[in-house]
C-alpha positions as CSV (number, residue, x, y, z in Angstrom):
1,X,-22.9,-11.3,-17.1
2,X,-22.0,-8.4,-19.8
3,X,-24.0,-5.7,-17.8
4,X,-23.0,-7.4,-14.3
5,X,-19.0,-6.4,-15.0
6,X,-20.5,-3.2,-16.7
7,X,-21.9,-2.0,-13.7
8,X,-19.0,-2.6,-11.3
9,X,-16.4,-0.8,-13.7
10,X,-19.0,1.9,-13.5
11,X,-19.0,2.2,-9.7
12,X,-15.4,3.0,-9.9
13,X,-15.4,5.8,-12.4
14,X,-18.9,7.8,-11.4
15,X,-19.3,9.4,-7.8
16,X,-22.8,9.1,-5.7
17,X,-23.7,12.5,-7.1
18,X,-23.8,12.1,-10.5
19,X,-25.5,8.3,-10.7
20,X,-26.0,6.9,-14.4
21,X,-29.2,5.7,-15.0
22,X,-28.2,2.0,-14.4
23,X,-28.2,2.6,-10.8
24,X,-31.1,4.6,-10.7
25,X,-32.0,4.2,-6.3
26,X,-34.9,2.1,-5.4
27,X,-37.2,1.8,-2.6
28,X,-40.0,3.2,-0.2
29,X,-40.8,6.5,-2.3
30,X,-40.7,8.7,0.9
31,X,-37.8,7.6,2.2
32,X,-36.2,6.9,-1.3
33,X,-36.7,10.7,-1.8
34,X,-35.5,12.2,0.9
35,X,-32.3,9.6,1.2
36,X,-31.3,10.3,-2.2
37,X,-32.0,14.3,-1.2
38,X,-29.1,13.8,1.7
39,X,-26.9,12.2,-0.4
40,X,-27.4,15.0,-3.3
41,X,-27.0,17.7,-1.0
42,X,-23.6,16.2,0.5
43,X,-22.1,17.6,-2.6
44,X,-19.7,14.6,-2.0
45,X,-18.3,12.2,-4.7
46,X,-17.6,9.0,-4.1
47,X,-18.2,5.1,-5.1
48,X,-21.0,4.8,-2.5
49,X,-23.2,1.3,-2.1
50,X,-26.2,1.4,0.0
51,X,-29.2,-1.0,0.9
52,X,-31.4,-0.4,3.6
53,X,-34.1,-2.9,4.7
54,X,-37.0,-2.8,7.4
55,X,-36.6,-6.0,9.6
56,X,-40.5,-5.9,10.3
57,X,-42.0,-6.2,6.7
58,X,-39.1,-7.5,5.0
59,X,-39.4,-4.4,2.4
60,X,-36.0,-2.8,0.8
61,X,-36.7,0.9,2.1
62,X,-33.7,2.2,-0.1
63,X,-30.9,0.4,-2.1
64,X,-28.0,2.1,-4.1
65,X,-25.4,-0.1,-6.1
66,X,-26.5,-2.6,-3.4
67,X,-24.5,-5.5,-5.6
68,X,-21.4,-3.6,-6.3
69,X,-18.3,-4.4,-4.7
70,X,-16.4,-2.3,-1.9
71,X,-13.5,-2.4,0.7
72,X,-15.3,-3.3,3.7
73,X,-12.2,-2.2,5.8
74,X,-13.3,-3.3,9.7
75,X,-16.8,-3.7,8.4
76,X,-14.8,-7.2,7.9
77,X,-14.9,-8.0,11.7
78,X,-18.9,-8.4,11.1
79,X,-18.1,-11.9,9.3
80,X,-15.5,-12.5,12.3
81,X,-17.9,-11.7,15.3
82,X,-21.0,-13.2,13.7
83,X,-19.1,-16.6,12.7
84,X,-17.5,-17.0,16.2
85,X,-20.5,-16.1,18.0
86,X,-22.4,-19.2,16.0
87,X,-19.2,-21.1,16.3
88,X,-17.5,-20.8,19.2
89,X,-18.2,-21.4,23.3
90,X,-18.9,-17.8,24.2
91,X,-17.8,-19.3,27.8
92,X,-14.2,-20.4,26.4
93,X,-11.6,-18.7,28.0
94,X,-7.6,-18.1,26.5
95,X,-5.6,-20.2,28.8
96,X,-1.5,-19.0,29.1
97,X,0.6,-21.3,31.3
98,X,4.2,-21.8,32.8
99,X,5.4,-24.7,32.7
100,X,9.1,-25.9,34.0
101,X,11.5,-29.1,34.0
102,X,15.1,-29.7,35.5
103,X,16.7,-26.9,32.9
104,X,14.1,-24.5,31.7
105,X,10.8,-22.2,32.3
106,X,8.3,-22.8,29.4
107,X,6.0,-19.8,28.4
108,X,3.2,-20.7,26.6
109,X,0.8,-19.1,24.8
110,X,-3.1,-19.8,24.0
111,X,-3.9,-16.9,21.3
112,X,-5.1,-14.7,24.0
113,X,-5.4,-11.2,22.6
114,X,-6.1,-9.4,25.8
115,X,-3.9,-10.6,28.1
116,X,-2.5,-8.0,30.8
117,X,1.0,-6.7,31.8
118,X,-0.5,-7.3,35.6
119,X,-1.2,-10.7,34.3
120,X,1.9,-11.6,32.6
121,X,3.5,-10.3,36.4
122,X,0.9,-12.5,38.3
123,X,2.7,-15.3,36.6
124,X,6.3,-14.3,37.1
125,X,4.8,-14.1,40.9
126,X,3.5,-17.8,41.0
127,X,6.9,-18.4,39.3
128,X,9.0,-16.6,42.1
129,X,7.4,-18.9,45.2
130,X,9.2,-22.0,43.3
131,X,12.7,-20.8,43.4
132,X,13.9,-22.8,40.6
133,X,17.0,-22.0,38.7
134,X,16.9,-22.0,34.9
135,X,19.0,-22.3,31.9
136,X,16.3,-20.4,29.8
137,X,12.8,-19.5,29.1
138,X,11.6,-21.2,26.3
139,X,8.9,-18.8,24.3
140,X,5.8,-21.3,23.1
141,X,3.9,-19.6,20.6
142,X,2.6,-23.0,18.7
143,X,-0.8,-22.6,19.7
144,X,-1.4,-20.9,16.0
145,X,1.1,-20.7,13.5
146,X,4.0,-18.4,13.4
147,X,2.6,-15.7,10.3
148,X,2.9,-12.6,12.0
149,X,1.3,-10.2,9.3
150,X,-2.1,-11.0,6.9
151,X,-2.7,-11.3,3.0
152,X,-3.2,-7.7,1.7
153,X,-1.6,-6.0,4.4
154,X,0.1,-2.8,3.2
155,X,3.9,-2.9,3.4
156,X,4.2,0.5,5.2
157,X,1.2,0.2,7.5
158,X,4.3,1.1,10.0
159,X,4.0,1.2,13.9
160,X,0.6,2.0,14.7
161,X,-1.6,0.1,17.2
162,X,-4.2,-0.7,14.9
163,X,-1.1,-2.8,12.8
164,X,0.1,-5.0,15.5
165,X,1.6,-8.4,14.0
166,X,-0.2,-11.6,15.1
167,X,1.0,-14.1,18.0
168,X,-0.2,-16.5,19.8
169,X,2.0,-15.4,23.1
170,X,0.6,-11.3,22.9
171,X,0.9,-9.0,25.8
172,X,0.0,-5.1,26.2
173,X,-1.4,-5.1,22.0
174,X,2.1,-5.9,21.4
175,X,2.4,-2.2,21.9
176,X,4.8,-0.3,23.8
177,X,2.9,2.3,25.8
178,X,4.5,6.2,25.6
179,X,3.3,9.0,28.0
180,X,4.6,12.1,26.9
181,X,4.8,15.3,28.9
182,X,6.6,18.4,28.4
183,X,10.1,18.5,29.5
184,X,12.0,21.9,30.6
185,X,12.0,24.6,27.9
186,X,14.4,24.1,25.2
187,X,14.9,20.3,26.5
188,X,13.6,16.9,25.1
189,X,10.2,16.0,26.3
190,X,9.4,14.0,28.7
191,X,9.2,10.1,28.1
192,X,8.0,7.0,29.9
193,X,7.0,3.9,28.6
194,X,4.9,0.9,30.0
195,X,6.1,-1.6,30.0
196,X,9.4,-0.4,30.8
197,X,11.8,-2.8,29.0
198,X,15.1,-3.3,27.1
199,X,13.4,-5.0,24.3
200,X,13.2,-1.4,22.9
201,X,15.8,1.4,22.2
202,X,14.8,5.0,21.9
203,X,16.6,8.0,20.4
204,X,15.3,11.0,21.9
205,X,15.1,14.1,19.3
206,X,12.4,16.1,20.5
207,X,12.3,19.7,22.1
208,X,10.2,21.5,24.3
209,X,8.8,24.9,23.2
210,X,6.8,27.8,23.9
211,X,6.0,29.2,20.9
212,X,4.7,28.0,17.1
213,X,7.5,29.4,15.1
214,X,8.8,26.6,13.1
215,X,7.1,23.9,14.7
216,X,7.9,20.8,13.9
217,X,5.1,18.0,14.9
218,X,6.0,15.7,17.7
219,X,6.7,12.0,16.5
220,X,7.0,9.0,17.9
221,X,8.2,5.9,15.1
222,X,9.7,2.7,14.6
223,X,12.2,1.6,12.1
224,X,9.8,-1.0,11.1
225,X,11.0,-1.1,7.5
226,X,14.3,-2.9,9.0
227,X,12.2,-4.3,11.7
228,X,13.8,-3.6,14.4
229,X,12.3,-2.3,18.0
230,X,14.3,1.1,17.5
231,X,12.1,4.0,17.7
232,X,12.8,7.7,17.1
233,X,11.0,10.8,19.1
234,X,11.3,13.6,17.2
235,X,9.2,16.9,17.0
236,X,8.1,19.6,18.9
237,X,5.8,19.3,22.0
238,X,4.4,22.9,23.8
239,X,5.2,23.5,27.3
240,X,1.5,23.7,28.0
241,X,0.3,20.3,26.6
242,X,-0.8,17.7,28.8
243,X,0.4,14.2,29.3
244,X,-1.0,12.0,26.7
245,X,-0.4,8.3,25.6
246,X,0.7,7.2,22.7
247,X,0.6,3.0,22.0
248,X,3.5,1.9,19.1
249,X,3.7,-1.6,17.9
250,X,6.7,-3.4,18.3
251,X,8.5,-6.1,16.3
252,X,8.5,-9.9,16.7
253,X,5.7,-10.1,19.7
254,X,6.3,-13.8,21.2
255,X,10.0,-12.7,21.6
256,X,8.6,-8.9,23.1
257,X,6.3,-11.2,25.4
258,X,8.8,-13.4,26.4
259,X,11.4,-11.0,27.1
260,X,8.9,-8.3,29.6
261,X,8.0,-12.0,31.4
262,X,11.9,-12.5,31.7
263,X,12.3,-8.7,33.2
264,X,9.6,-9.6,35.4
265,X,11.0,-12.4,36.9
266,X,14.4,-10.3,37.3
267,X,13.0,-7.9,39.6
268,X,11.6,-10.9,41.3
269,X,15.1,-12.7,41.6
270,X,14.3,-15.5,39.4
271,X,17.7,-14.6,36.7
272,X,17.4,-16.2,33.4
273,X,20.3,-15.8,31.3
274,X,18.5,-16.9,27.6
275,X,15.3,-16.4,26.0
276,X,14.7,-18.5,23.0
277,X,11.6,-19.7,20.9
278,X,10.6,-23.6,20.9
279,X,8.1,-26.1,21.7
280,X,6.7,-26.8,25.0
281,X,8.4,-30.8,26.8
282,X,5.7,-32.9,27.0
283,X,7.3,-33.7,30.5
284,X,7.2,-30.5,32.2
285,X,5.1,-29.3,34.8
286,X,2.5,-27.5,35.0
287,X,3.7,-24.0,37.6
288,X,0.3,-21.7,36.7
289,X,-2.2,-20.7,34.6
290,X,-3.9,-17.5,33.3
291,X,-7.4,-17.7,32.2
292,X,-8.8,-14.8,30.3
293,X,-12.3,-13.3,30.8
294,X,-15.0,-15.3,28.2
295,X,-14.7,-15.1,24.6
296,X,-18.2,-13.0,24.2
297,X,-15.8,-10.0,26.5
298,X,-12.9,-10.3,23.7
299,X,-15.4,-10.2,21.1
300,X,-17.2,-7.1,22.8
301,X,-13.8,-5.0,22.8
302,X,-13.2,-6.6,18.9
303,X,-16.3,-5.1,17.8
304,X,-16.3,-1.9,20.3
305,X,-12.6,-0.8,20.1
306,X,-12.4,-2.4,16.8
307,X,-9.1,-4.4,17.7
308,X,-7.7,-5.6,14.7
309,X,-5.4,-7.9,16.6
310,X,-8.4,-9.9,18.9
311,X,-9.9,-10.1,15.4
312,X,-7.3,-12.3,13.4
313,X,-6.6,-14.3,17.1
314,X,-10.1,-15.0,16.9
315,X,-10.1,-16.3,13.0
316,X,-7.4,-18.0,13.9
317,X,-9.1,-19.8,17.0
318,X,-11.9,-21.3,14.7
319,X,-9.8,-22.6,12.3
320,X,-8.0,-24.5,15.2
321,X,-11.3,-25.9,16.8
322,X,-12.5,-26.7,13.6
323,X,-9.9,-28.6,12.5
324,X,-8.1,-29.8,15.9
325,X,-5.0,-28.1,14.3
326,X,-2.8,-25.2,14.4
327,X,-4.8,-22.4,13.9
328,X,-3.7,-20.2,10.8
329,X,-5.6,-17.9,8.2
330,X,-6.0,-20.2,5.8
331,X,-8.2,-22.8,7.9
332,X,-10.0,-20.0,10.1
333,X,-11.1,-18.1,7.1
334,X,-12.6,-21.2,5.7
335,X,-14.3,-22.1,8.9
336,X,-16.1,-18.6,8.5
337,X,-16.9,-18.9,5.2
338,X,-18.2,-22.4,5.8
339,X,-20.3,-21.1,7.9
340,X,-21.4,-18.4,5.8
341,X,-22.1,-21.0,3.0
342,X,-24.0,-23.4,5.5
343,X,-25.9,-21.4,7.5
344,X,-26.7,-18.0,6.4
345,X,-26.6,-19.6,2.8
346,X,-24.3,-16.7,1.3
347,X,-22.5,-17.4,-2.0
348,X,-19.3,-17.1,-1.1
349,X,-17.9,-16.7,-4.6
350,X,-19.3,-13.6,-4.7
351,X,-17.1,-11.6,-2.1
352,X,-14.0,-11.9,-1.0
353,X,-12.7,-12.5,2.5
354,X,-8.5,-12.0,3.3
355,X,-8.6,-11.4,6.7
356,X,-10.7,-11.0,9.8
357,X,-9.8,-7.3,10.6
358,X,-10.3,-5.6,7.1
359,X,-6.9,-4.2,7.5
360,X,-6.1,-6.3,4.2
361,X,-6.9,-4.4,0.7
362,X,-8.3,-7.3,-0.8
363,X,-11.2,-8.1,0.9
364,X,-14.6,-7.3,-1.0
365,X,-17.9,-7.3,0.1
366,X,-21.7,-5.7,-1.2
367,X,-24.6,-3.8,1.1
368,X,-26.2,-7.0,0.0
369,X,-23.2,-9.1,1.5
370,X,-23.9,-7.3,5.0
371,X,-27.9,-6.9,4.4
372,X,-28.0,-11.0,3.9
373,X,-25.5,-11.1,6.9
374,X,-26.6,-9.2,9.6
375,X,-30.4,-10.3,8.3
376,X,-30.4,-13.6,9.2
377,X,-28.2,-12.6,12.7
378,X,-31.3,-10.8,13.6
379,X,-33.1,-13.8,13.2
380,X,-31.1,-16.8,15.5
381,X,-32.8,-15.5,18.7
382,X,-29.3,-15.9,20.9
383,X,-26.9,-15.0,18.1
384,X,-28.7,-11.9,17.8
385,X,-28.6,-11.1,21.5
386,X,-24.8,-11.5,21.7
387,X,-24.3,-9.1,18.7
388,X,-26.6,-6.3,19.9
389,X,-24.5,-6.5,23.2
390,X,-21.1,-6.6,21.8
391,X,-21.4,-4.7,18.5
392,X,-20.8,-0.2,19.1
393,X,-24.2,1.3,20.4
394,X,-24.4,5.3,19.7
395,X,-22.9,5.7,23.3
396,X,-19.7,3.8,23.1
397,X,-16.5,2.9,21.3
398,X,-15.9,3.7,17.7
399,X,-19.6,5.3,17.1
400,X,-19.2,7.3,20.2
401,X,-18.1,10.4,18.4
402,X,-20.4,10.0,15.6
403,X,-23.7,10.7,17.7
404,X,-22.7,12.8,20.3
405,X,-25.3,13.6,23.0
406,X,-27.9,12.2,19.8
407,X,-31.5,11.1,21.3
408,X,-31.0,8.7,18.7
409,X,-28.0,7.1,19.7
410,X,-29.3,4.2,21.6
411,X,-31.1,2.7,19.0
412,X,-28.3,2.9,16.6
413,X,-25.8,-0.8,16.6
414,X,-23.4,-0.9,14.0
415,X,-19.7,-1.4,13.4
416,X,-17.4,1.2,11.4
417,X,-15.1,0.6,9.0
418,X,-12.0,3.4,8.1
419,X,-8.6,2.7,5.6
420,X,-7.4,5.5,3.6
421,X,-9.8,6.4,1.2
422,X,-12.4,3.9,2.6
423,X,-15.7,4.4,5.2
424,X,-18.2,2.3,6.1
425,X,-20.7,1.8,8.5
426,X,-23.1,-1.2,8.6
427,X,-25.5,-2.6,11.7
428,X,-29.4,-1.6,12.8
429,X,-31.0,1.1,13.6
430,X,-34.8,1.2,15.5
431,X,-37.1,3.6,14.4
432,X,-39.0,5.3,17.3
433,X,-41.7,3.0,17.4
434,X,-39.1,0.1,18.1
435,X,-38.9,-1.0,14.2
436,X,-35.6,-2.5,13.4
437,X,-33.7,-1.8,10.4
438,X,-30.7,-3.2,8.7
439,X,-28.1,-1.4,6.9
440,X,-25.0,-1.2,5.3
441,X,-23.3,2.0,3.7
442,X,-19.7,1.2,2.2
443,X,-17.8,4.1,0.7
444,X,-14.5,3.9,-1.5
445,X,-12.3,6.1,-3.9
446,X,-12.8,9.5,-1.8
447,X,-9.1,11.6,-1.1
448,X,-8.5,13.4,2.0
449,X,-10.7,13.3,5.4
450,X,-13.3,11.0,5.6
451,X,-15.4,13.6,8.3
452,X,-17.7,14.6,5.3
453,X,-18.6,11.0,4.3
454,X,-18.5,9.8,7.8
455,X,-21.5,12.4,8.8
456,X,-23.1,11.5,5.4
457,X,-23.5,7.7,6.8
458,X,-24.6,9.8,9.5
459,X,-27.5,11.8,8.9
460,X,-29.0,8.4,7.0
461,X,-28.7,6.9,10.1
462,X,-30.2,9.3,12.4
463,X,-33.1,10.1,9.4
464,X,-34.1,6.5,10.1
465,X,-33.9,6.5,13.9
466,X,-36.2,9.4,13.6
467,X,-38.7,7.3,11.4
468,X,-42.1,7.0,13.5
């Protein structure tokens, strides 16, 4: 127990250059030597953990403070895939509805994380043939509970996509979409949103230039430390920049939902003077339905785009099937971590699990968490089909970058993992003969861009897709 702590208060104060002889590496002497020759020559310092294992003999090729604990950041939505893969009906489908009675139109959410401005409109269409007239649209959002942000979630994480709060009634990300364009010279730039909406204000305090002197960068925010849905454009944009996008979260998402589906309608001619939150009556009617693609395509874009918001939906979809109640973090995370505990046999007092994103600071998890993980996966014959095809290949998504034009990049699988100060990069890799290999790299405590340690994870990676 003594030299168990003493080793992970030493991974926090020694970097992966300058190793103390407690974590001498071990493993297959080749590739022992020449992975421990990458990492020296990286000149980086950092707490790095490694363990890399050949699927085929079962032999550790190379392991590295393999029990020491790390931020897994999005290396977190491993757990989440895995467990609703093995838990869930890859065939289910999110189901949002419109409901009415003799006074009000009843929007109601099903936790669907994907669902589509053109699909929230398809609805206000069905809702236009009726011609009903309505006191107010009551916002449903009961479907999983109302606790909009996870445990460990920074304060200041601010208005970024990847920070969206959680709903059950979500449309768009619960993002505003902004595409900029330069304006006239010396005049604000151009702005257009998607959806366009009043459920947003914006002040406008950018300028259009032509040259570099004093340039201020172009910024779009949101006062989210009041949490309101005020945003601010300020900066300078050149007069020869293309039109990009830029997606901001917005603030309280079932009421952001409800309020685009009220606009809809508007243009439609269906006016409804009040929007308010409640609960569905049990003696409405049924008016339509949107059903989402299946569950294996939302867990595809949660592992591809790494979409922290489909990833605490989808914790919070197991704990409701598993329990026939509300869904919420508390009884999702303990239907993955039964899970864990029952089928892959982890010990699940040995890591730590506060969300399904790894957005949160306090989760924890080892290579040999991930090694024991993605291990068994390989395994469970159709488990390990549905991960290979949702999980990043070396062509697409967040690895897409990383192994540019590579020869190796089809036979690399993984899923990335990036907070401030935090990288990691976990999944298989086949060696040119078709061997499979499981691995997990987890690196914490570094300062400034993570480019250098990202391309350490990656010339590991590609060394072992070049193994014969």
């Amino acid at each position: 127990m003594i030299k168990s702590l003493f080793s992970t208060i030493l991974i926090f104060l020694f970097g992966c250059t300058h190793t103390p002889d407690i974590y001498i590496a071990q493993g297959t002497h080749p590739i022992k030597t020449k992975i421990q020759h990458i990492i020296d020559s990286s000149g980086l310092s950092t707490n790095l953990g490694v363990k890399i294992v050949s699927l085929k003999s079962n032999k550790t090729l190379y392991e590295l403070n393999a029990n020491s604990l790390f931020n897994p950041a999005s290396n977190n939505k491993l757990y989440t895939g895995i467990a609703a893969l093995s838990l869930l009906d890859t065939a289910y489908a999110y189901v949002t509805g419109v409901y009415h009675d003799d006074h009000s139109l009843y929007l109601v959410g099903g936790g669907d994380p994907d669902l589509s401005l053109s699909a929230l409109d398809s609805l206000a269409e069905i809702v236009s043939k009726i011609k009903g007239n309505y006191d107010s649209l009551i916002l449903d959002d009961s479907f999983h509970d109302d606790q909009r942000f996870g445990e460990g979630w920074m304060w200041d994480e601010g208005a970024w996509w990847y920070s969206a709060q959680i709903s059950a009634l979500s449309v768009n990300d619960n993002c505003v979409d902004f595409y900029v364009s330069p304006g006239a010279l010396g005049q604000a730039v151009q702005i257009n949103i998607s959806p366009i909406t009043n459920y947003i204000h914006m002040t406008n305090d950018s300028k259009t230039v032509n040259d570099t002197t004093d340039f201020v960068d172009f910024k779009i925010d949101r006062d989210w430390k009041s949490r309101t849905n005020e945003f601010l454009i300020s900066g300078n944009l050149m007069d020869t920049t293309s039109i990009d996008t830029f997606y901001r979260n917005v603030d309280d998402p079932t009421l952001f939902t409800g309020t685009v589906f009220q606009e809809m309608l508007q243009s439609k001619g269906i006016n409804i003077p009040r929007v308010d939150k409640g609960v569905l009556n049990k003696n409405s009617t049924l008016i339509g339905t949107h059903h989402s693609e299946s569950l294996i395509a939302s867990i595809k874009n949660l592992m591809v785009e790494s979409d922290n918001l489909t990833a605490e939906l989808t914790v919070k979809l197991m704990g409701r099937k598993q329990t026939d109640y509300q869904g919420n973090w508390d009884n999702g995370l303990t239907a993955v971590k039964t899970f864990l505990y029952d089928e892959v046999q982890m010990d699940t007092t040995q890591f730590r699990l506060a969300d399904g994103s790894g957005v949160s600071r306090y989760n924890y998890s080892s290579p040999n968490n991930f090694i024991q993980l993605l291990t068994w996966t390989y395994n469970q014959e159709s488990v390990k089909d549905n991960l290979l095809y949702v999980l990043p290949n070396g062509n697409d998504g967040t690895l897409k970058e990383r192994f540019p034009n590579s020869k190796e990049s089809n036979r690399i699988y993984a899923k990335t993992g990036s907070l401030s100060g935090v990288t990691t990069l976990s999944g298989y890799v086949f060696t040119q003969s078709g061997e499979p290999i499981v691995f997990s790299i987890l690196m914490n405590g570094f300062s400034g861009s993570s480019a250098p340690f990202r391309n350490l994870q990656d010339q590991i990676v590609t060394f072992l897709a070049d193994l014969k």
